[in-house]
N, C-alpha and C positions, 0 to 999 in steps of 0.2 A: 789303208784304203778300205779294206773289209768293214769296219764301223760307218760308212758313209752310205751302203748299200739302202736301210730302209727310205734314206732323208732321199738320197737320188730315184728311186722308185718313185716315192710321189710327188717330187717334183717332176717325171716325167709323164707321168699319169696325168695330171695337173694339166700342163701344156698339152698332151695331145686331148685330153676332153676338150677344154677351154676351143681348140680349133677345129672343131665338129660344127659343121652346120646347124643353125639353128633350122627345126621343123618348121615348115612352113603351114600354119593354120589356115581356115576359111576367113578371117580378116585382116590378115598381113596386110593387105592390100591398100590398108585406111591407115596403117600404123607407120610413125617417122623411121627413116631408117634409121639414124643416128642412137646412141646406147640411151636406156629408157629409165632414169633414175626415177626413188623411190618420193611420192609427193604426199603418204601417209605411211606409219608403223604398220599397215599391214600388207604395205608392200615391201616389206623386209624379208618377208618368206615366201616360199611355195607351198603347198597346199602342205599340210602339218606330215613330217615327214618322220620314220621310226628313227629314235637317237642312236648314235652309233654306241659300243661299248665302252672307251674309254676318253669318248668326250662327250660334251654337250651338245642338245640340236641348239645351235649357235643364235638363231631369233624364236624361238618357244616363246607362245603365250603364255602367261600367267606364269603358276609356279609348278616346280616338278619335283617329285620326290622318288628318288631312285634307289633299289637295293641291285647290288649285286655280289655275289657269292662266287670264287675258283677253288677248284679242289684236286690237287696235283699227286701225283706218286714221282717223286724222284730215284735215281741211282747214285751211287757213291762207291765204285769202284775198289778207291784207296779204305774203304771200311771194310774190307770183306765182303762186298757187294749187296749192302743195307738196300734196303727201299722206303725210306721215311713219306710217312705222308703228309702232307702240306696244306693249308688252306689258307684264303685271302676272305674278308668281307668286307663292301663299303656301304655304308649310307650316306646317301648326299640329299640335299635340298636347295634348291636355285629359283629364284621367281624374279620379276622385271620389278623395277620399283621407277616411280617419278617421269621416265621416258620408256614406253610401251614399247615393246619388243629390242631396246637401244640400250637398255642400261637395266645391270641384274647385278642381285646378292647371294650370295650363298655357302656353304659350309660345308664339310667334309667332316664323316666319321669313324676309321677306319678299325677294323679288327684283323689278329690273325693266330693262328694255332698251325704246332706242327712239332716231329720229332726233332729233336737233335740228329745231327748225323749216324751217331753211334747207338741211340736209342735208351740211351742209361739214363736220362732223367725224365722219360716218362714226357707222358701230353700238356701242354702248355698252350693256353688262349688267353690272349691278353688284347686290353683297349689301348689304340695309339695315339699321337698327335692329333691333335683338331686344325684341320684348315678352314679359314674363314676368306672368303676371296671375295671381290668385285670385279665384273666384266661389261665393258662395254663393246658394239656391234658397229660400225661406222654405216653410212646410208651409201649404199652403191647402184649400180643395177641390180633386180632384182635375183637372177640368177648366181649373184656374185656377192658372196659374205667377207667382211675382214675385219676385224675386231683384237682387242686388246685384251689384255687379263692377269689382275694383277692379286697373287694369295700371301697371306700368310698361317704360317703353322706355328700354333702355341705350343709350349711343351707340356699337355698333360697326360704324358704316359706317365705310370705309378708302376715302374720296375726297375732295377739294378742295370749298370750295363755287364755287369759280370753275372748275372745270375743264368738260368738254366733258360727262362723264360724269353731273355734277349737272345739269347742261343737261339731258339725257337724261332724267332719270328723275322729275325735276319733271313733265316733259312729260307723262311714261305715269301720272302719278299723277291724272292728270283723269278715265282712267279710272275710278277708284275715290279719290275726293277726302277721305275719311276713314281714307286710308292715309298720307296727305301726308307728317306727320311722321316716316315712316318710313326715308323718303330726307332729313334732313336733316343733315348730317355737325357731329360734336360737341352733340347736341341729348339731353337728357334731359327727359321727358314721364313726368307722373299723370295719369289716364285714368279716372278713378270714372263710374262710369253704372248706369242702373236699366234692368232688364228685366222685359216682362209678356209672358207668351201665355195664350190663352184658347181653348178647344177645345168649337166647338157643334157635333155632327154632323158634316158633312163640310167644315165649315170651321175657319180657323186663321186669326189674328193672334197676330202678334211682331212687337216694338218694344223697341228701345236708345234711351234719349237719355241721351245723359252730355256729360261740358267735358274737354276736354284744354287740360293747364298745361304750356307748352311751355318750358326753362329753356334758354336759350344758354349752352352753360359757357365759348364766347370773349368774349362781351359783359356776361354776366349779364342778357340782357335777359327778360324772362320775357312770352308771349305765350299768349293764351286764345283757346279754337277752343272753338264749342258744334257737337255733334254730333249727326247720327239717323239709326237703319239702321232699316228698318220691310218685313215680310214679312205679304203677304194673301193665302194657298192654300187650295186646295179640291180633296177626292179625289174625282176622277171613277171610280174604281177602286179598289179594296182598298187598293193600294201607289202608284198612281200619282197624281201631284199636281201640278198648274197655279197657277203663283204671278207674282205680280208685286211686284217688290221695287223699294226706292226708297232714295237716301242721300243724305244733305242735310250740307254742311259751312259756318258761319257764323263767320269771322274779326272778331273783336274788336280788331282793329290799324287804331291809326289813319293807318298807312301806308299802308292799301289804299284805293283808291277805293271809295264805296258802291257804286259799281254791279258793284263784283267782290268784294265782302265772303261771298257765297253762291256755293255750287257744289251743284246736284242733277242728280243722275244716275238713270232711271229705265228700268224692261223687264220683262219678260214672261220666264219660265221652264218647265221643266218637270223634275222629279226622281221616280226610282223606286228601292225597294231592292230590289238584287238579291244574296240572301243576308244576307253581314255589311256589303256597300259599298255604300253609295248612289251612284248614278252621276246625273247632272246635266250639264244645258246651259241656258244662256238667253242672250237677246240685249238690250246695255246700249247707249245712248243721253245725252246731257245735255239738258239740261233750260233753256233759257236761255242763259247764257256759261258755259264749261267754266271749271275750277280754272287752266287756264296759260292766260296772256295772249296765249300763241304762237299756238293756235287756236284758230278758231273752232266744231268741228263734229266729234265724231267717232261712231264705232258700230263695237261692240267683241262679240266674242262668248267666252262665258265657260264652260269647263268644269269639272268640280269630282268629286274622289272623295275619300268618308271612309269608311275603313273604319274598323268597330266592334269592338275585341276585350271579346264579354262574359263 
């Protein structure tokens, strides 16, 4: 029951935004009551809104190019009480092609570095998997997004799965445990999932849940992870926005122990645009027992810029 906690949060967040009163403007009065779908691409969005951290603004103009960097101190108890330090980086790029704000391409880059538990093989940064995705946005009301999206991940990490280096980056992947397969060397991953947001007034829900099929091309073994990234913000300000984001990663292998079958990580944010870049920090945590068995505990802080070329 405890792994279901973040997915039921925004599914209840969800429901109660969604049943808020819509504001009543100075020209409601002329407007049909009935729900108002969209009769061009740009009415797929609200006024251009800051992306949340671990997903995409789901109808963004044009194309966007995103960095973001986490850098974590974990605990390890069972080591003698090590404090390895940890980092995550990604670069992503996403732009609409063919149908304006409906239909996007885009790619994922991801890196990471960090100690081993024990700290005996020294610092380690290494480049992972490349994902290459397509998403589509369906036409709704305008306040109402839902969309499709469907990746996959090549295998060009260039590192051993026994070296020091895969040690490493297992490790940093607790940070952010729906990144995992990304550090997995010779691993080919489908990655299909559903996306909604919903926009009452000054608040926002977003929600991904999708499964990743994870294919071993040394073993052929093929391995299912059910995923969920979920973002609940509110503008306190025109531009500026307070969120709290959560990600939940649920292994279907029956190598793993039940009681390590789940990894959520959870925190508090803040993001503003300033111009065409939205700039962002928040602060991440786990939730329970972290993705690697190495430790037990860590808290990571997360920056992020995507600039918008529209």
């Amino acid at each position: 029951m405890t792994g279901a906690h973040p997915a039921a949060l925004a599914l209840t967040a969800f429901l109660a935004i969604a049943a808020l009163p819509r504001t009543a403007g100075a020209d409601d009065s002329d407007e049909p009551t009935g729900p108002k779908f969209p009769t061009s691409p740009d009415e797929l969005s609200a006024p251009r809104l800051p992306a949340p951290f671990i997903l995409p603004d789901l109808s963004h103009e044009s194309w966007d190019f995103g960095m973001g960097w986490m850098l974590g101190v974990a605990t390890a108890h069972r080591d003698g009480g090590t404090s390895p330090v940890l980092a995550l980086a990604r670069a992503t790029v996403e732009g609409d092609v063919v149908l304006p704000r409906r239909l996007y391409i885009g790619a994922t880059l991801p890196f990471a570095s960090g100690l081993t538990a024990d700290g005996s093989s020294g610092a380690r940064t290494v480049a992972g998997n490349v994902e290459l995705h397509g998403r589509i946005v369906f036409p709704l009301p305008s306040w109402l997004a839902f969309g499709a999206v469907f990746g996959v991940v090549v295998p060009s990490a260039r590192y051993d799965r026994d070296s020091p280096a895969h040690a490493a980056a297992v490790a940093a992947t607790s940070l952010e445990p729906t990144d995992a397969l990304y550090f997995t060397p010779g691993a080919v991953a489908l990655r299909p999932a559903m996306d909604m947001r919903i926009i009452r007034g000054p608040f926002i829900v977003q929600a991904r849940q999708g499964i990743d099929i994870e294919i071993d091309s040394q073993t052929g073994r093929t391995v299912t992870t059910g995923r969920f990234l979920g973002h609940i913000g509110v503008h306190i300000q025109r531009d500026l926005e307070l969120s709290i984001e959560a990600t939940q990663v649920y292994l279907f292998d029956e190598r793993v122990p039940d009681n390590r079958r789940t990894a959520i990580t959870l925190g508090p944010g803040a993001r503003i645009p300033v111009g065409p870049v939205d700039i962002g920090a928040a602060v991440v945590t786990n939730v329970f027992a972290p993705l690697s068995p190495e430790i037990d505990r860590f808290l990571a802080m997360r920056i992020s810029l995507v600039v918008h070329l529209d």
